[in-house]
C-alpha positions as semicolon CSV with decimal commas, in nm:
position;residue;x (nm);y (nm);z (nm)
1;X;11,501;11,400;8,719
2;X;11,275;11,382;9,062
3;X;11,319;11,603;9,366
4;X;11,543;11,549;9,638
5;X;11,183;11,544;9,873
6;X;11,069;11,235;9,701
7;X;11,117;10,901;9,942
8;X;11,409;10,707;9,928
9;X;11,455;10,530;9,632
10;X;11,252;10,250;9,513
11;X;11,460;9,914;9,563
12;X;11,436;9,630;9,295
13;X;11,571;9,272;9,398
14;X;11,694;9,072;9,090
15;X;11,711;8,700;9,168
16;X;11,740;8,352;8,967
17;X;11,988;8,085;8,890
18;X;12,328;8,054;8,817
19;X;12,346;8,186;8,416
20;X;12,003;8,308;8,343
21;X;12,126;8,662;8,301
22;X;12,083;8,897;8,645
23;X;12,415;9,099;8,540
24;X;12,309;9,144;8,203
25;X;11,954;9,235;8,252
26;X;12,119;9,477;8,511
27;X;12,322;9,631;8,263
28;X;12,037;9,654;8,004
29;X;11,844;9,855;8,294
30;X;12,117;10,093;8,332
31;X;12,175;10,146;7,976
32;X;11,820;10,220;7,886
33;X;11,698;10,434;8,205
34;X;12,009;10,559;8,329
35;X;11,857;10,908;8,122
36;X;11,599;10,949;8,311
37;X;11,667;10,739;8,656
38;X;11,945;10,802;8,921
39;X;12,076;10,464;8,975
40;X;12,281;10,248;9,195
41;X;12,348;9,835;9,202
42;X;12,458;9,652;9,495
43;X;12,613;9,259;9,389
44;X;12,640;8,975;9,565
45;X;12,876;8,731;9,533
46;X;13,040;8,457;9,800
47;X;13,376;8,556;9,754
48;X;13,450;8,797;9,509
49;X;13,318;9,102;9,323
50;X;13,344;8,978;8,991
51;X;12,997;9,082;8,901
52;X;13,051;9,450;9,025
53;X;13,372;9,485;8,840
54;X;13,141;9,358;8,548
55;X;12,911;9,621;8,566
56;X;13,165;9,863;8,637
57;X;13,372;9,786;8,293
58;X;13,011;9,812;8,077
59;X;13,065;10,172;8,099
60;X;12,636;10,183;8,212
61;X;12,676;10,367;8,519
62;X;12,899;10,538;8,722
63;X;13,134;10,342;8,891
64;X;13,086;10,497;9,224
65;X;12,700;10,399;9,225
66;X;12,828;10,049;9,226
67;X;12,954;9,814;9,534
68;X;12,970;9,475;9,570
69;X;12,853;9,249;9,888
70;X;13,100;8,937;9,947
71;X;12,819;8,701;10,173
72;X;13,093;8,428;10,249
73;X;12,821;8,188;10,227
74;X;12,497;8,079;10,051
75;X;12,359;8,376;9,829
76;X;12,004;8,362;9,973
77;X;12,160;8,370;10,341
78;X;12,205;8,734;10,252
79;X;11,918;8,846;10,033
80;X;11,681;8,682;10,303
81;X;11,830;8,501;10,592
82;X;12,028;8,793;10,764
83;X;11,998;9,063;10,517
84;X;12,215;9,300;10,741
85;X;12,507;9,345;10,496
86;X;12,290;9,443;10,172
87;X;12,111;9,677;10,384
88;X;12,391;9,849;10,515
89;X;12,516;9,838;10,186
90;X;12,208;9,998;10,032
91;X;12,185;10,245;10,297
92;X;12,521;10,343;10,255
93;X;12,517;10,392;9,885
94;X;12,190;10,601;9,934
95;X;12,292;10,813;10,196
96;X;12,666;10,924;10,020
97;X;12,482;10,991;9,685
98;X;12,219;11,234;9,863
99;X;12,527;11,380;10,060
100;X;12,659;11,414;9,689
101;X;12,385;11,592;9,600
102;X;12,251;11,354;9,349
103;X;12,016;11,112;9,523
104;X;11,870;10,845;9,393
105;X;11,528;10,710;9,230
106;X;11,642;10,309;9,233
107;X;11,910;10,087;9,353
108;X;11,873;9,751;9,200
109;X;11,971;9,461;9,434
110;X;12,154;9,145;9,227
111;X;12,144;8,796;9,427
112;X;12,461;8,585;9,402
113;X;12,321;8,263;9,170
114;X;12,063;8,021;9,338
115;X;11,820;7,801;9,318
116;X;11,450;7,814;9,192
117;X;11,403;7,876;9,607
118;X;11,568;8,139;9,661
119;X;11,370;8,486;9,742
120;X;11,442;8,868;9,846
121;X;11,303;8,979;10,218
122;X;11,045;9,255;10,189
123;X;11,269;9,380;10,465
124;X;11,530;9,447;10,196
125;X;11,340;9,493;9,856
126;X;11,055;9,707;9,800
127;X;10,966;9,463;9,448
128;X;11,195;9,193;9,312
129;X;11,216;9,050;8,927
130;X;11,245;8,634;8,938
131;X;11,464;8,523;8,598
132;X;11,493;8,154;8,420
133;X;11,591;8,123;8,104
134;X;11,548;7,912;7,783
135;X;11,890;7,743;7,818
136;X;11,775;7,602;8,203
137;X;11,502;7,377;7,993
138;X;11,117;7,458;7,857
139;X;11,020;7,278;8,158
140;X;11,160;7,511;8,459
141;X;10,868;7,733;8,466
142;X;10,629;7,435;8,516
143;X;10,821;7,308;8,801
144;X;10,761;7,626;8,995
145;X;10,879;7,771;9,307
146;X;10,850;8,078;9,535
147;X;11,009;8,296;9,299
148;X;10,880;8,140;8,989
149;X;10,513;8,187;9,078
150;X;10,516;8,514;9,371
151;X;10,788;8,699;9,241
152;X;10,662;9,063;9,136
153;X;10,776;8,987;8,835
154;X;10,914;8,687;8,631
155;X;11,163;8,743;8,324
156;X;11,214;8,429;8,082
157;X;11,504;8,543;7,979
158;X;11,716;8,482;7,670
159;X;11,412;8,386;7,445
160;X;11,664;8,413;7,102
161;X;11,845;8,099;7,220
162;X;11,528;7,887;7,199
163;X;11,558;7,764;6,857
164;X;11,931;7,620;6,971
165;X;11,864;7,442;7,282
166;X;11,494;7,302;7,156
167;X;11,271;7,462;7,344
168;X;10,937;7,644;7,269
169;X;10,977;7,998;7,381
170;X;10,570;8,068;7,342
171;X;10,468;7,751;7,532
172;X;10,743;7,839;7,845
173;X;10,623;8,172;7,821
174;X;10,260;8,005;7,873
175;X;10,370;7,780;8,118
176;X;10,519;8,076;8,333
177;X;10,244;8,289;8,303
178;X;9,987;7,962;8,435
179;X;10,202;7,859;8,703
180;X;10,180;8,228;8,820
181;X;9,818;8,250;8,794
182;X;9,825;8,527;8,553
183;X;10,134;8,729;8,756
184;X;10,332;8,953;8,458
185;X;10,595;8,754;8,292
186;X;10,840;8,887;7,974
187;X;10,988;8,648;7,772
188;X;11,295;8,868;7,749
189;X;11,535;8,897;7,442
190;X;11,789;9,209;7,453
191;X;11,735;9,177;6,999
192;X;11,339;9,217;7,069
193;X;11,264;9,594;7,092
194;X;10,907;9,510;7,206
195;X;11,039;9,306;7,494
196;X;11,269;9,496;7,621
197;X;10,974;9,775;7,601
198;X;10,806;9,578;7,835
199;X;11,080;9,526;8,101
200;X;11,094;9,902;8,114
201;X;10,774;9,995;8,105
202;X;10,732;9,741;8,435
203;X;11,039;9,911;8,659
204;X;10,882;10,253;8,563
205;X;10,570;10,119;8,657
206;X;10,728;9,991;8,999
207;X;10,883;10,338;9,067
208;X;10,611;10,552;9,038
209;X;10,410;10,337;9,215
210;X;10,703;10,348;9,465
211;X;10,684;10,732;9,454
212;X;10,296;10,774;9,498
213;X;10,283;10,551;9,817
214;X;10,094;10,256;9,637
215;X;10,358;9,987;9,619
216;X;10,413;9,763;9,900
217;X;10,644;9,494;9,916
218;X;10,503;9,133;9,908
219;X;10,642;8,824;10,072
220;X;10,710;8,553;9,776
221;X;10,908;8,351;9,982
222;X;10,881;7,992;10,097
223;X;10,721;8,090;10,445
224;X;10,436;8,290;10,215
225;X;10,106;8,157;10,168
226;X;10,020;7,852;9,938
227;X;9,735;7,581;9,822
228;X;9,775;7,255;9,785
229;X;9,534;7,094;9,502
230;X;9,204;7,091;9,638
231;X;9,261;7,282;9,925
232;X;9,201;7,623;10,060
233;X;9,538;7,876;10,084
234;X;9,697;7,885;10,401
235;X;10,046;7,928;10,592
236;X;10,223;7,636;10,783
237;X;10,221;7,625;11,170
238;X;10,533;7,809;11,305
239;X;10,543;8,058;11,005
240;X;10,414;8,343;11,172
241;X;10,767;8,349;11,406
242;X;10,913;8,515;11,074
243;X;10,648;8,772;11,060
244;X;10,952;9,014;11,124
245;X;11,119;8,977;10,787
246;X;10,773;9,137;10,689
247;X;10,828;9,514;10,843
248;X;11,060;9,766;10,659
249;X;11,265;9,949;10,974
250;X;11,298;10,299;10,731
């Protein structure tokens, strides 16, 4: 386990559309690291806690390391927009589990469903995972989008369904990894030992980096930097009024 003198724990944003598998990836996390992590989830969900209760009844963490956000209103209002209630909520979970004696090393951070648009502040994440999965259609990673290509990470998810909804697992994969200019991606199945090696061996990779100083938070956003074909990368006027979202206040 890490010392209590080690910076507050690293904070992983997991984001994607509705169904691609944010809960269950979450759980898989817990399952596999909870050994050798301390680790808490905050949900989000419009009106309910469904998701937390989820979680919760998986048996992969201690119950009191979970809490749910209710946004009462578009999931990315809250992971983005006005980010005040998952911070509080992160905070909060941090500080009582240090006061517990047992702080943390990583709260993971689960959007409510979205859209292919929808991204994590920096002010709120330190690193976020993008999913899609092979159910959504082989052609979703082509047709891009802030989290599809910036994303820290993208996770195809759900690659042992490919042969039953017709899609080519190796060529999305491809796709993903082109329309990210070479970013990581894992084409993700919970039956493929060597996959799931991967995921791990990324949010271990994310903490220590965390840990050692060297990991700061990127903006994949809409309002980040882009190119248009033929042209040089650049940000739209008016952009730089969100240059706040950009500064951690810890």
């Amino acid at each position: 386990m890490l010392e209590t003198s080690r910076p507050r724990a690293l904070r992983l944003g997991i984001c994607g559309p509705v169904g691609t598998g944010k809960s269950s990836l979450i759980m898989l996390l817990c399952s596999r690291l909870s050994d050798e992590l301390r680790i808490g989830v905050v949900t989000n969900d419009i009106y309910t806690d469904e998701d937390a209760r989820m979680i919760r009844a998986a048996g992969v963490l201690d119950p009191e390391r979970i809490v749910a956000v209710e946004t009462g209103a578009c999931p990315h209002t809250a992971i983005r927009d006005d980010i005040t209630a998952n911070l509080i909520a992160v905070e909060d979970l941090e500080a009582g589990c240090v006061s517990g004696g047992d702080p943390l090393d990583l709260v993971m951070v689960e959007s409510g469903g979205d859209n292919l648009t929808a991204t994590f502040s920096p002010a709120l994440v330190d690193t976020q995972i993008f999913l899609i999965d092979v159910a959504g259609g082989g052609d979703v990673a082509r047709k891009g989008g802030p989290g599809i290509e910036r994303a820290d990470l993208l996770v195809v998810n759900k690659t042992d369904l490919a042969p039953y909804v017709g899609v080519d697992a190796v060529r999305m994969k491809a796709d993903a990894v082109a329309a990210r200019g070479g970013g990581p991606v894992v084409a993700l199945s919970r039956t493929d030992e060597a996959s799931v090696g991967e995921l791990l061996a990324w949010v271990r990779s994310q903490v220590a980096a965390h840990l050692s100083g060297a990991l700061v938070p990127q903006d994949p956003g809409p309002m980040a930097p882009h190119s248009h074909a033929g042209g040089d990368g650049h940000s739209h006027a008016g952009e730089e009024a969100h240059s706040h979202d950009h500064a951690h206040a810890h």
